[in-house]
C-alpha positions in Angstrom: -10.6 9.8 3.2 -9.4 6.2 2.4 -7.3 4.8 0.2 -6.9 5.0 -3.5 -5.0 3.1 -6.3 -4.2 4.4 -9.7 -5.0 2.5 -12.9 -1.2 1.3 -13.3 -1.0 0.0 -9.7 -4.5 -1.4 -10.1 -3.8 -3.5 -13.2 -0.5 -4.8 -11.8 -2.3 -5.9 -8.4 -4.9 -7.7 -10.8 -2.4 -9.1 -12.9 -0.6 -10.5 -9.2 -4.0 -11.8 -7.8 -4.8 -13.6 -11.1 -1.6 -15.3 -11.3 -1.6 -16.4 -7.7 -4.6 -17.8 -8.5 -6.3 -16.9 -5.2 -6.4 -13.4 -2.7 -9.4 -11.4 -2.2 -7.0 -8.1 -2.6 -3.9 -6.3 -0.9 -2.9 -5.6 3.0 -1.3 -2.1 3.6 0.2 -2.0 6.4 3.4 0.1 8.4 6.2 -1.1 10.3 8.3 0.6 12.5 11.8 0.8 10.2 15.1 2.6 9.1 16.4 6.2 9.6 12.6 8.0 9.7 10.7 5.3 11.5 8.5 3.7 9.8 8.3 1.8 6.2 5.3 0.5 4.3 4.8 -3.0 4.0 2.2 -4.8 1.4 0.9 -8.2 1.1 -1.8 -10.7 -0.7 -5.0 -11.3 1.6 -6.8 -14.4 1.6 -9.1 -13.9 4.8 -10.0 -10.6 6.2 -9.8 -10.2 10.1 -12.2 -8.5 11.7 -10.8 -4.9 12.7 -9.9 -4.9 9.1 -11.2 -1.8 7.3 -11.9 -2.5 3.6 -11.3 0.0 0.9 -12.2 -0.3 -3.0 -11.2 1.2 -6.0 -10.7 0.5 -9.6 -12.0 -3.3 -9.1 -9.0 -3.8 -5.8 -9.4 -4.0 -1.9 -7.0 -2.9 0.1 -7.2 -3.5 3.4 -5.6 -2.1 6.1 -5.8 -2.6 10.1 -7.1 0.6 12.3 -3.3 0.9 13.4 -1.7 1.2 10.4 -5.0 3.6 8.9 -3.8 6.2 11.2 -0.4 6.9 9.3 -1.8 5.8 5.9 -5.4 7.4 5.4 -5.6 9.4 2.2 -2.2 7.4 0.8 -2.8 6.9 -3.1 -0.7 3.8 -4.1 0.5 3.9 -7.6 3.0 1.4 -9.9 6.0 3.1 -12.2 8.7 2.1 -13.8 12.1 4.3 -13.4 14.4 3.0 -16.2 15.3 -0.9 -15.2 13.9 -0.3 -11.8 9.7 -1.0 -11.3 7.5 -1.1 -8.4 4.4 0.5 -5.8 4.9 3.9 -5.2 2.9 5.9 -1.9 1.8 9.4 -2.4 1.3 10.0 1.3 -0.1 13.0 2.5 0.5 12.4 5.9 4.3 12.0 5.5 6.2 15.0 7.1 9.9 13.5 6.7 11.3 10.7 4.5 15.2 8.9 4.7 17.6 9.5 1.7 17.1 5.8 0.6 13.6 6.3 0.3 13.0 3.4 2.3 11.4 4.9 5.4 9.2 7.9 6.4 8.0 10.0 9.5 4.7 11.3 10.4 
């Protein structure tokens, strides 16, 4: 299936990468966290490693490792803003539980 970005969260990855001045895209990733196990975690990537499986769409790579592409194939990744708060947003469709906070998530 891979991975997917919308035009809002592709736009403000671009914006991010240009201003850094450097990054060849974004690292998806999970981390065991909080009251449903596991949270997302994303990050700039300047050198790929070589289990790292390489998705592209709307002109961004995001790059994931074969661990964390277990939990997160088919995951759209999307950018809204909610009033004064902003930020990435994971439409999931592996995700069978999620915390209150919205912080963390079960498979």
């Amino acid at each position: 299936m891979g991975i997917t970005v919308t035009e809002a969260a592709a736009k403000r990855v671009l914006t991010f990468l240009a201003s850094r001045g450097k990054g060849l895209g974004i690292r998806l990733g999970v981390r065991t966290s909080g009251c449903s196990g596991m949270a997302y975690e994303m990050e700039f990537v300047d050198e790929l490693q070589e289990e790292d499986q390489v998705f592209e769409d709307r002109g961004v790579k995001v790059i994931i490792d074969p661990k964390s592409l277990v939990y997160l194939d088919g995951t759209e990744v999307d950018y809204a803003r909610e009033g004064l708060n902003e930020g990435f947003k994971f439409n999931n469709p592996n995700v069978k539980s999620e915390c209150g906070c919205g912080e963390s998530f079960g498979v």
